[in-house]
Residue frames relative to the residue before (quaternion, step in Angstrom):
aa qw qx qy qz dx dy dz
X 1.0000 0.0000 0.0000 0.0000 0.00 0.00 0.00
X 0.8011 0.3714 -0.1330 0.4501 3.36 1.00 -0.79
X 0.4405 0.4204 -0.3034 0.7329 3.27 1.68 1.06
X 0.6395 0.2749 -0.4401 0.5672 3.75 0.61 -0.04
X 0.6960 0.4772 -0.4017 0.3556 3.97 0.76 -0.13
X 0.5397 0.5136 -0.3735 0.5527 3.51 1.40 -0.31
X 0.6486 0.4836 -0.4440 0.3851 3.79 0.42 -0.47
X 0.7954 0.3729 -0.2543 0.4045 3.04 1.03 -0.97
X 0.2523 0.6175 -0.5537 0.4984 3.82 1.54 0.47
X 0.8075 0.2838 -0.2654 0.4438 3.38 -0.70 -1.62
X 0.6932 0.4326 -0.4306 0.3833 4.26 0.22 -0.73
X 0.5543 0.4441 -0.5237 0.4703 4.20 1.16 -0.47
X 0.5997 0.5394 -0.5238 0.2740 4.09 0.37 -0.16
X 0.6675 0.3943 -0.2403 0.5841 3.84 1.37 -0.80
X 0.3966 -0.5750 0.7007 0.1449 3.13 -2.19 0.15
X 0.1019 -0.8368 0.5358 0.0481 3.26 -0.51 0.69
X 0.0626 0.8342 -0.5467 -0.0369 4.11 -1.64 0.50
X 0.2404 0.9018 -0.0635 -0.3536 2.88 -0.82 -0.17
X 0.8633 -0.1697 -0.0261 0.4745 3.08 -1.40 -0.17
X 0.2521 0.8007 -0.5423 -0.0356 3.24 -1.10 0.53
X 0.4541 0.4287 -0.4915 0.6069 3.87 1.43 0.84
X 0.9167 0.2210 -0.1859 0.2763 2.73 -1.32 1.14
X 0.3065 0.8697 -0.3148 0.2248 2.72 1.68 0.98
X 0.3125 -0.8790 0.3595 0.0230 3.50 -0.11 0.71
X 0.7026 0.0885 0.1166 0.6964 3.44 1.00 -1.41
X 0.5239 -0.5751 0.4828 0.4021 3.07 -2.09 -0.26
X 0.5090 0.6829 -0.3964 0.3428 3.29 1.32 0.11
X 0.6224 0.5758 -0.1945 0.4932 3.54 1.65 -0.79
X 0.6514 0.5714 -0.3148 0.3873 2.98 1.14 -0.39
X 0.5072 0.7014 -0.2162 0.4517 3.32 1.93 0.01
X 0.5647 0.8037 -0.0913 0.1641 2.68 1.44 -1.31
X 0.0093 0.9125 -0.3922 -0.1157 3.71 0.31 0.26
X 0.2722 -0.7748 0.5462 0.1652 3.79 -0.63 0.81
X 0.1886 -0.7498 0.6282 0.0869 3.60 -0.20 1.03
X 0.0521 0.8427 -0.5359 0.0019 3.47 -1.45 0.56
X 0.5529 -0.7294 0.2540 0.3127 3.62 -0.12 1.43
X 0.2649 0.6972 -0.6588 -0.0982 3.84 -0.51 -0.18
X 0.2913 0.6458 -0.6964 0.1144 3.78 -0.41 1.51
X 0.6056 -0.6431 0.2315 0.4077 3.03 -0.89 0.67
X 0.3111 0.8209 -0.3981 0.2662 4.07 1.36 0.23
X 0.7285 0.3873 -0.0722 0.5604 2.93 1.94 -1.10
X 0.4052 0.5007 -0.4344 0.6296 3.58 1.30 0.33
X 0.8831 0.1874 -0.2461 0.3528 3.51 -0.38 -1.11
X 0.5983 0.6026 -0.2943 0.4385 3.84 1.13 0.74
X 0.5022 0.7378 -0.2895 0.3459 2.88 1.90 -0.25
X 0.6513 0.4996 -0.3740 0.4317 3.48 0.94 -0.37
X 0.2436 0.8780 -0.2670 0.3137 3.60 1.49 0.42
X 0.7935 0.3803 0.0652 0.4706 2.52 1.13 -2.59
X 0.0749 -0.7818 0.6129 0.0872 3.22 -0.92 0.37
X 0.6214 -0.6745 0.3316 0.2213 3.55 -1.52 0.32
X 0.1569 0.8818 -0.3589 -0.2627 3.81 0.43 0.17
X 0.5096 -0.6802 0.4776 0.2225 3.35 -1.10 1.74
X 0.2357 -0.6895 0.6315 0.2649 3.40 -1.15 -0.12
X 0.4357 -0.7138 0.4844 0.2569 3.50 -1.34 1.27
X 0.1946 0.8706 -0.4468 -0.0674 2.84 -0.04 1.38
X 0.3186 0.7779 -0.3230 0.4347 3.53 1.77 0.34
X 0.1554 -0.7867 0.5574 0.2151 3.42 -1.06 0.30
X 0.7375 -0.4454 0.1612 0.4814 3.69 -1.19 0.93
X 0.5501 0.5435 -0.3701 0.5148 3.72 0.93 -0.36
X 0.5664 -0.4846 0.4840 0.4583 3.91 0.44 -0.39
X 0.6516 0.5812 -0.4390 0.2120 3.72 0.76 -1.24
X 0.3811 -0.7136 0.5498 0.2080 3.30 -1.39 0.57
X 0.1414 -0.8357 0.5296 -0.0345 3.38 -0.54 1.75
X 0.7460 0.1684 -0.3231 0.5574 3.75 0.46 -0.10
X 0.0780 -0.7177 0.6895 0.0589 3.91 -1.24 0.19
X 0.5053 0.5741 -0.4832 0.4262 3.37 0.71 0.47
X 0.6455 0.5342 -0.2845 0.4659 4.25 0.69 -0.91
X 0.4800 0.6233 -0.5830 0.2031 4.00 0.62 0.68
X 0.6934 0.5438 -0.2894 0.3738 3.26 1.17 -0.12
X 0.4204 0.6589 -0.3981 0.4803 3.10 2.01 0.15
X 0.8439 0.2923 -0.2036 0.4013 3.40 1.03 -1.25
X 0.7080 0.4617 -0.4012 0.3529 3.27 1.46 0.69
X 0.4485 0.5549 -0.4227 0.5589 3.44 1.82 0.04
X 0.7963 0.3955 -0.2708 0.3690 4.22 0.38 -0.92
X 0.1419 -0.7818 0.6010 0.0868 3.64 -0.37 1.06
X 0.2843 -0.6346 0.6904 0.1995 4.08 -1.34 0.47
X 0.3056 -0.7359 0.5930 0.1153 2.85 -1.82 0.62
X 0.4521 -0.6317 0.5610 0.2860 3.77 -0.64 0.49
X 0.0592 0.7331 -0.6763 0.0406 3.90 0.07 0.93
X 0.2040 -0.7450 0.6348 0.0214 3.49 -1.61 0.92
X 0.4499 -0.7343 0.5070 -0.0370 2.72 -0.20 2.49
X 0.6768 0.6424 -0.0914 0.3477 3.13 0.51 -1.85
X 0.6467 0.6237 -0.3685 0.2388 3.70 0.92 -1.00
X 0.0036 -0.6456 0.7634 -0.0200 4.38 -1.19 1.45
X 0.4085 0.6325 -0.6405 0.1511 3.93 0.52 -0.46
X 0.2342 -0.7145 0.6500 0.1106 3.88 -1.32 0.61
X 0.0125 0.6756 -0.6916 0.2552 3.53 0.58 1.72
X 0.3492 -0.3561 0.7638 0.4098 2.79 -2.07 -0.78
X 0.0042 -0.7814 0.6219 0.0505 3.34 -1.39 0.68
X 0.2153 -0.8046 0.5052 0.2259 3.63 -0.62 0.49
X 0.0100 -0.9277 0.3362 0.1618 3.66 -0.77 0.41
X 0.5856 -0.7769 0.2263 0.0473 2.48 -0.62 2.03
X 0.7956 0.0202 0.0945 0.5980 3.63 0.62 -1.12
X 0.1424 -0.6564 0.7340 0.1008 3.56 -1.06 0.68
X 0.1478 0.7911 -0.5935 0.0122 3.64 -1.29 1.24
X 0.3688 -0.7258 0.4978 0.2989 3.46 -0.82 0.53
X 0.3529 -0.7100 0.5739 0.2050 3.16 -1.63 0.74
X 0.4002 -0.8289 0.3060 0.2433 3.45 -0.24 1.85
X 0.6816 0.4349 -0.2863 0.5141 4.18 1.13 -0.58
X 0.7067 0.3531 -0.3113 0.5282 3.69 0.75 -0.43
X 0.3767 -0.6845 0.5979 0.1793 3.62 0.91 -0.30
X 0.4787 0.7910 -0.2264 0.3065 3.53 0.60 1.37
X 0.1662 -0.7900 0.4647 0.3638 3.64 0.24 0.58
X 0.3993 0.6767 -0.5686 -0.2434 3.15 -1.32 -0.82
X 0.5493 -0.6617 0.4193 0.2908 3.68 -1.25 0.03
X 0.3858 -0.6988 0.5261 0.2933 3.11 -1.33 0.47
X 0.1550 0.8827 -0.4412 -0.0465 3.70 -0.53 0.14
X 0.4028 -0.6532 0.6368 0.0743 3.46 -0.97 1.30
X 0.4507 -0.5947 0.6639 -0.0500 3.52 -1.09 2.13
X 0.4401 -0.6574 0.5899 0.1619 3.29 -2.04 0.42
X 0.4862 0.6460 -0.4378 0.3932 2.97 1.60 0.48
X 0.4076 -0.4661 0.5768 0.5328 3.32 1.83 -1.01
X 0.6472 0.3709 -0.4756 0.4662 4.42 0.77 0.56
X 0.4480 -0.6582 0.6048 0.0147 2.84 -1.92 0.96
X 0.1267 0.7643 -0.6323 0.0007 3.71 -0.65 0.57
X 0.3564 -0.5455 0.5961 0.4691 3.56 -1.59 -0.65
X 0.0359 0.6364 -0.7535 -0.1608 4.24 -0.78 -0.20
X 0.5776 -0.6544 0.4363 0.2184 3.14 -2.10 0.38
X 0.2337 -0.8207 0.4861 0.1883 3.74 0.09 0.61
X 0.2338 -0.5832 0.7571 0.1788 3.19 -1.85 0.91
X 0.7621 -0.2495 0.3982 0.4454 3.26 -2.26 -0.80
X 0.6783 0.3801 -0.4651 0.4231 4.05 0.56 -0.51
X 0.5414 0.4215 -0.5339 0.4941 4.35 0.75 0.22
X 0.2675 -0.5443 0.7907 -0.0833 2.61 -2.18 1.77
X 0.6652 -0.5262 0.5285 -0.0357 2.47 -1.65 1.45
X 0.8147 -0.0478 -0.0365 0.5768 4.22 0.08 1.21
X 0.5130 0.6175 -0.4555 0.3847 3.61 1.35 0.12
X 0.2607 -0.6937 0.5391 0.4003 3.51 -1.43 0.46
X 0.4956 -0.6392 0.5760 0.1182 3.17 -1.51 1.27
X 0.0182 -0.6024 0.7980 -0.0084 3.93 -2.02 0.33
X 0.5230 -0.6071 0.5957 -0.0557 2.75 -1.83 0.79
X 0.1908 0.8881 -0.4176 0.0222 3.43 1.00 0.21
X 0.1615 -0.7442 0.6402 0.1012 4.08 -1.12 0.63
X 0.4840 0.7141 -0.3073 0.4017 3.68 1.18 0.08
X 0.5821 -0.5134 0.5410 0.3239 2.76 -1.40 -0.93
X 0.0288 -0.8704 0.4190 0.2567 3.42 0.36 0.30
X 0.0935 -0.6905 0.7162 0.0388 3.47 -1.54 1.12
X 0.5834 -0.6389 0.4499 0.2217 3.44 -0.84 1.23
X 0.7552 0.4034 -0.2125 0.4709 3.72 1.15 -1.29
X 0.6195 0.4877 -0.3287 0.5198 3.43 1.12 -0.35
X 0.5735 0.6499 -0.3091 0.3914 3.43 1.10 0.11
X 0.4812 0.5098 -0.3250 0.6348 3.42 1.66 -1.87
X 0.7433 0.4562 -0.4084 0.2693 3.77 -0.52 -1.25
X 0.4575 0.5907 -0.3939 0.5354 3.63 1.13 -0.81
X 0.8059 0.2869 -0.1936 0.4803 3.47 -0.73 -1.65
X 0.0407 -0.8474 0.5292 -0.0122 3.65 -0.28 1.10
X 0.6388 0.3696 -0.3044 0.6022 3.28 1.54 -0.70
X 0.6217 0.4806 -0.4878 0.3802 4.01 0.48 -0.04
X 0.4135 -0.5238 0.4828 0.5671 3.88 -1.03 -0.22
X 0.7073 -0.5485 0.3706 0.2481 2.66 -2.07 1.21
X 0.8074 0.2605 -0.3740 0.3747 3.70 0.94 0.00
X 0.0695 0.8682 -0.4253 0.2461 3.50 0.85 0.98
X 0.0413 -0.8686 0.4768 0.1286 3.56 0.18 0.62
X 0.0893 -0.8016 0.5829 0.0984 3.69 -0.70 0.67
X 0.5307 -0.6337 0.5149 0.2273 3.23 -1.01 1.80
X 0.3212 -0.6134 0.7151 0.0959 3.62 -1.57 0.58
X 0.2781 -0.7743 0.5682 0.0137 3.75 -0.19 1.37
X 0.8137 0.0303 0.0629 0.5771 3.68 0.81 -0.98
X 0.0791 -0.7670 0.6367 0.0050 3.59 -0.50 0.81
X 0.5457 -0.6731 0.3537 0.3523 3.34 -1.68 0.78
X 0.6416 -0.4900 0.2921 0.5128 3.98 -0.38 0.19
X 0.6369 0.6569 -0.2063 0.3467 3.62 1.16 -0.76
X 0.6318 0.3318 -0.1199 0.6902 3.14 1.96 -0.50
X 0.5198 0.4856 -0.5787 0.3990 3.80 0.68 0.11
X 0.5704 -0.5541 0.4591 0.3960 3.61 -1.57 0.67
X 0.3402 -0.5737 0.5883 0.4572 3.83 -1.17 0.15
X 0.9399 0.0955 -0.2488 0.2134 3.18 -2.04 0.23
X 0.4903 0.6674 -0.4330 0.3560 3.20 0.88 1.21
X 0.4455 -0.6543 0.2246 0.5683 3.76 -0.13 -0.06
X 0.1332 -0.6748 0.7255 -0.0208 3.60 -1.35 0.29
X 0.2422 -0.7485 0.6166 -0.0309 3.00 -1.41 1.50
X 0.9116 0.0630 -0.0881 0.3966 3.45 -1.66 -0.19
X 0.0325 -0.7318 0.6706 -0.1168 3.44 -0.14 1.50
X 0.2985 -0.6815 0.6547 0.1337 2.62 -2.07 0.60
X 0.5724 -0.5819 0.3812 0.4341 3.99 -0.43 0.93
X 0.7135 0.1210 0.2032 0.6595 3.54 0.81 -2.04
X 0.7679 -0.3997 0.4602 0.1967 3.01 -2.19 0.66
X 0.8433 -0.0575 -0.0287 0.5336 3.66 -0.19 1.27
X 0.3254 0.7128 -0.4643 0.4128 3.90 1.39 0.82
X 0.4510 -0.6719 0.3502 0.4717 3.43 0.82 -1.00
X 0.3626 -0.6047 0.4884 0.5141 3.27 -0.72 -1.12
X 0.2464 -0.8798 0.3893 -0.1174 2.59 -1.39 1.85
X 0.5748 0.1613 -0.0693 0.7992 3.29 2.13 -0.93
X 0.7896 0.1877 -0.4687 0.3488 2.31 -2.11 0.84
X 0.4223 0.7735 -0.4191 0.2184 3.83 0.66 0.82
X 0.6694 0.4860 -0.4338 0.3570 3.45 1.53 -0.42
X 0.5320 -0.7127 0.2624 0.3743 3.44 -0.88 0.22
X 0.5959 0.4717 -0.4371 0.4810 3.52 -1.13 1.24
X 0.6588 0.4886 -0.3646 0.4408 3.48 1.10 -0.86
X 0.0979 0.7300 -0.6751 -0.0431 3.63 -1.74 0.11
X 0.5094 -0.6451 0.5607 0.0997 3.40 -1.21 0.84
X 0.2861 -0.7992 0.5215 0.0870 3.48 -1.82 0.48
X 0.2257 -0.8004 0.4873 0.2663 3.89 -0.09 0.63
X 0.2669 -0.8823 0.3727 0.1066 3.48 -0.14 1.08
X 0.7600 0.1099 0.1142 0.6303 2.91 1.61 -1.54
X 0.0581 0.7355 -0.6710 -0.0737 3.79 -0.77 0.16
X 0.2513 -0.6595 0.7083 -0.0152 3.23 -1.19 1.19
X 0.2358 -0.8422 0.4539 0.1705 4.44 -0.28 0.93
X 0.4667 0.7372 -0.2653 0.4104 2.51 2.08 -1.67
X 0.8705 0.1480 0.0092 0.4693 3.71 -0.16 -1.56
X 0.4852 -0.7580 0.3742 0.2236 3.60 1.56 0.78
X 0.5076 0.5190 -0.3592 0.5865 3.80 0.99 1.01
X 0.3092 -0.6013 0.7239 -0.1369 3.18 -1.40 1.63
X 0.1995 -0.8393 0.5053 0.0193 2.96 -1.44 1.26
X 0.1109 -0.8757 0.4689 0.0296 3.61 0.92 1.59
X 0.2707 -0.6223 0.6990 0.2254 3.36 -1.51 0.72
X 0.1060 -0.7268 0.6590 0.1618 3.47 -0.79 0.54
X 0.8195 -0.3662 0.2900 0.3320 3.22 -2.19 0.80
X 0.7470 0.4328 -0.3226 0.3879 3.67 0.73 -0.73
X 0.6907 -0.4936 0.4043 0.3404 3.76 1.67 0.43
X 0.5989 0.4976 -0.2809 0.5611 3.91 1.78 -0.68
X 0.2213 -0.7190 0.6056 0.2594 3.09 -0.92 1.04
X 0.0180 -0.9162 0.3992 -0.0290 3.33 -1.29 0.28
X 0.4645 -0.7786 0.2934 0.3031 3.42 0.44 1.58
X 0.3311 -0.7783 0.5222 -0.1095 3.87 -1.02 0.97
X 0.4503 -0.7016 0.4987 0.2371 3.60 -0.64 0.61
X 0.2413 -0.7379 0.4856 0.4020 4.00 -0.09 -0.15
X 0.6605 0.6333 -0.2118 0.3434 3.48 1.27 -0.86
X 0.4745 0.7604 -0.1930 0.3992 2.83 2.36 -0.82
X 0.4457 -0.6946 0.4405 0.3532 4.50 -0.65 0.68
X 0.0368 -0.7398 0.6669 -0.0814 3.68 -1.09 0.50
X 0.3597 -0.6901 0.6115 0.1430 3.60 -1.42 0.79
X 0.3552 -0.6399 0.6118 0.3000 4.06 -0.81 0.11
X 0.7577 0.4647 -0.2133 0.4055 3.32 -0.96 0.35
X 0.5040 -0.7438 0.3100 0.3110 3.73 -0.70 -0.01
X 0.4571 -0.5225 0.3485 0.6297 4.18 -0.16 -0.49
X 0.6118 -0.5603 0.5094 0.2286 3.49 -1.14 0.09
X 0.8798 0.1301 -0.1481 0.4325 2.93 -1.45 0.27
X 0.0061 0.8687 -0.4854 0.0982 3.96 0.68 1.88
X 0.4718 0.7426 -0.2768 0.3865 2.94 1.63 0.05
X 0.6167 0.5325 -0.3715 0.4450 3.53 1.68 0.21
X 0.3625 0.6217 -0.4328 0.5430 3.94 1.14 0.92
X 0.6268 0.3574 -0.3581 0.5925 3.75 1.25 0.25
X 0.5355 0.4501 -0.5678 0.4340 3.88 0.72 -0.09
X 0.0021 -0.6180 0.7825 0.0754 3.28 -1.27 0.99
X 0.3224 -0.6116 0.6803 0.2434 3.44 -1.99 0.25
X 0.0386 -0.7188 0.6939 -0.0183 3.07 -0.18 2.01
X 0.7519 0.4545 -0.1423 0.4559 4.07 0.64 0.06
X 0.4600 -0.5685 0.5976 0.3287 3.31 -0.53 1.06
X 0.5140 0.5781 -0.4259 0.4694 4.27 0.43 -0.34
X 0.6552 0.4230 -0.4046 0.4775 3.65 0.66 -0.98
X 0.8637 0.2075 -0.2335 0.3955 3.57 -0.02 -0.35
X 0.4007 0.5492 -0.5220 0.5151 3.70 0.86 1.13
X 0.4670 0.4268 -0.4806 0.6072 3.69 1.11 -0.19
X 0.7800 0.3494 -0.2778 0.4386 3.66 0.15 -0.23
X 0.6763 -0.6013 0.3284 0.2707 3.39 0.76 0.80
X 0.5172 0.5312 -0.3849 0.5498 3.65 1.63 -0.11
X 0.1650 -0.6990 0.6794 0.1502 3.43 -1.38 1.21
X 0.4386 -0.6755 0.4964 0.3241 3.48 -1.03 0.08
X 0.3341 -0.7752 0.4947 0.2066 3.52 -0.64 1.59
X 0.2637 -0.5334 0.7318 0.3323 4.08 -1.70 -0.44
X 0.4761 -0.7885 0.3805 0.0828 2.52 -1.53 0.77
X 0.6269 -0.6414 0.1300 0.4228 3.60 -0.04 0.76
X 0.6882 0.5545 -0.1546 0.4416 3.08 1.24 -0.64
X 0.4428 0.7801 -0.2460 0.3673 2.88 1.80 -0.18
X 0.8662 0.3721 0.0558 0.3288 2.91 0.94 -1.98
X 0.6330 -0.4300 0.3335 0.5506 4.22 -0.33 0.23
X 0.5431 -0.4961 0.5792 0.3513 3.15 -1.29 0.40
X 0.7403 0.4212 -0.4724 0.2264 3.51 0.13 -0.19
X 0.4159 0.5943 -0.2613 0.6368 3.39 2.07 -0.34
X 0.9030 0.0656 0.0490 0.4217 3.71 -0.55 -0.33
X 0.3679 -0.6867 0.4618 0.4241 4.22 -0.65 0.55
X 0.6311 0.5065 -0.3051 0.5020 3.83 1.47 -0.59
X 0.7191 0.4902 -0.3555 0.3409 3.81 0.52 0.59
X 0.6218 0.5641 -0.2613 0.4764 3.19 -0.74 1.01
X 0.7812 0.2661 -0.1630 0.5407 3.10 1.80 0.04
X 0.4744 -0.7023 0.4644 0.2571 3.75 -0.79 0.12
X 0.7406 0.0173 0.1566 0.6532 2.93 0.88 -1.22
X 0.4016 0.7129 -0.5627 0.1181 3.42 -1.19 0.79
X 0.3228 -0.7092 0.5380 0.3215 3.72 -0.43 1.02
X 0.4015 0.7354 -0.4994 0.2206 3.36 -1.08 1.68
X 0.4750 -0.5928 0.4778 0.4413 3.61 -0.36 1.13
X 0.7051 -0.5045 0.4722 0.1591 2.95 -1.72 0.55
X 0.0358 -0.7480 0.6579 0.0804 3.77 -0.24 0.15
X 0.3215 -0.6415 0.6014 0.3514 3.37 -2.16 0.01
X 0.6204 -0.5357 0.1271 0.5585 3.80 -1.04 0.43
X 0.4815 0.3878 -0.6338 0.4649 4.05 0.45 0.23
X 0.6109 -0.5670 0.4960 0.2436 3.92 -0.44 0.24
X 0.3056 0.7551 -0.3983 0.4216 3.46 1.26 0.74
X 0.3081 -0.7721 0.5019 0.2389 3.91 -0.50 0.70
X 0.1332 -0.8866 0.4172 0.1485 3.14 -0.97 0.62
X 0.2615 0.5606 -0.5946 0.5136 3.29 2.03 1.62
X 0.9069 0.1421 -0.2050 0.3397 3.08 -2.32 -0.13
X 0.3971 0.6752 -0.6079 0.1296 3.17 -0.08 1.67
């Protein structure tokens, strides 16, 4: 009895239907699509954005009509590059971004704000999180957190460059103090502090691309590398690989009949380009 009331706790948090497009078998017809409605997703919504496809040309005209389902199946996230606030923050949800092949995290502020940030291997999953520009001392910390217990450990999410270790990996850097984070952002990559100089407050960072490249110390960094390194095996053996990305493959003009295109129909012919309305596209 008291196992048929927990199932039904956790099942009153979803909606459930079902499936019936795309039906296929009699086994699908079974099939049920569950769908969240806590309020985590109400009060995060102003997060998301839509991404249109360009499918217009500088004239306004409207050359492909095939990419509405690109811009109604793919949603964007608002990631905060940019984040120094020194809250406590707690993070709540880790989600992946399915075309860029990205982590990042959701996280709920002590102000009562919500953002997304990007997440390496040193973010935990329900832990409360700080921002820290200091030094960090574990005992000066307990005394801080007076209302937590005195042996509570809060995780450090972003540390200044001056306190990451040298020749380990380190993610999302920022160049300068309140730039964002700019390198180290795709996922899998990670960087090395080679040198640190206190005197003239500059750190010498090898980044993933082999370039060394001079650094603020005052400047935010993550420990640890980007996740998921495992995207350096997608190849695009298939025009298919990049239609999940909203890219159609084009023909070329020259390809096609002259009645299709002003560049078709010939082999050779000394002539400015044109676009397919017969419009040049020198001396503009």
């Amino acid at each position: 009895m008291l196992l048929k009331k927990k199932k039904q706790a956790i099942f009153s948090n979803f909606k459930y239907k079902l499936l019936k497009k795309g039906v296929t078998s009699g086994g699908s017809r079974l099939s049920f699509r569950f769908k969240r409605f806590l309020p985590i997703e109400i009060r995060v919504k102003r997060h998301r954005y839509r991404v249109l496809a360009k499918a217009k040309s500088s004239s306004g005209r409207r050359i492909l009509r095939t990419r509405k389902s690109y811009s109604m199946t793919r949603v964007g996230y608002n990631i905060n590059y940019g984040f120094r606030l020194r809250l406590l923050t707690f993070t709540a949800s880790i989600q992946i971004l399915p075309y860029s092949h990205k982590l990042i995290s959701l996280v709920f502020m002590s102000n009562g704000g919500s953002t997304y940030l990007p997440t390496s291997y040193s973010h935990t999953l329900f832990k409360l999180t700080r921002v820290y520009k200091s030094t960090i001392n574990l005992n000066k910390l307990r005394t801080k957190c007076g209302l937590l217990h005195k042996h509570l450990y809060i995780q450090h999410s972003f540390i200044l460059v001056k306190n990451l270790p040298r020749n380990r990996p380190v993610s999302l850097l920022e160049p300068l103090p309140g730039y964002g984070i700019l390198y180290t952002r795709s996922p899998g990559t990670s960087s090395s502090i080679t040198k640190m100089d206190l005197r003239a407050n500059t750190a010498l960072v090898r980044l993933s691309s082999g370039v060394r490249k001079v650094f603020s110390v005052f400047s935010l960094g993550s420990l640890g590398p980007n996740p998921l390194s495992d995207n350096r095996y997608w190849k695009s053996n298939k025009a298919g690989y990049y239609r999940n990305f909203g890219r159609k493959s084009t023909v070329r003009g020259v390809a096609m009949n002259p009645v299709d295109h002003p560049h078709g129909g010939r082999t050779k012919a000394i002539r400015y380009p044109r676009t397919p309305w017969g419009k040049t596209t020198k001396f503009k």
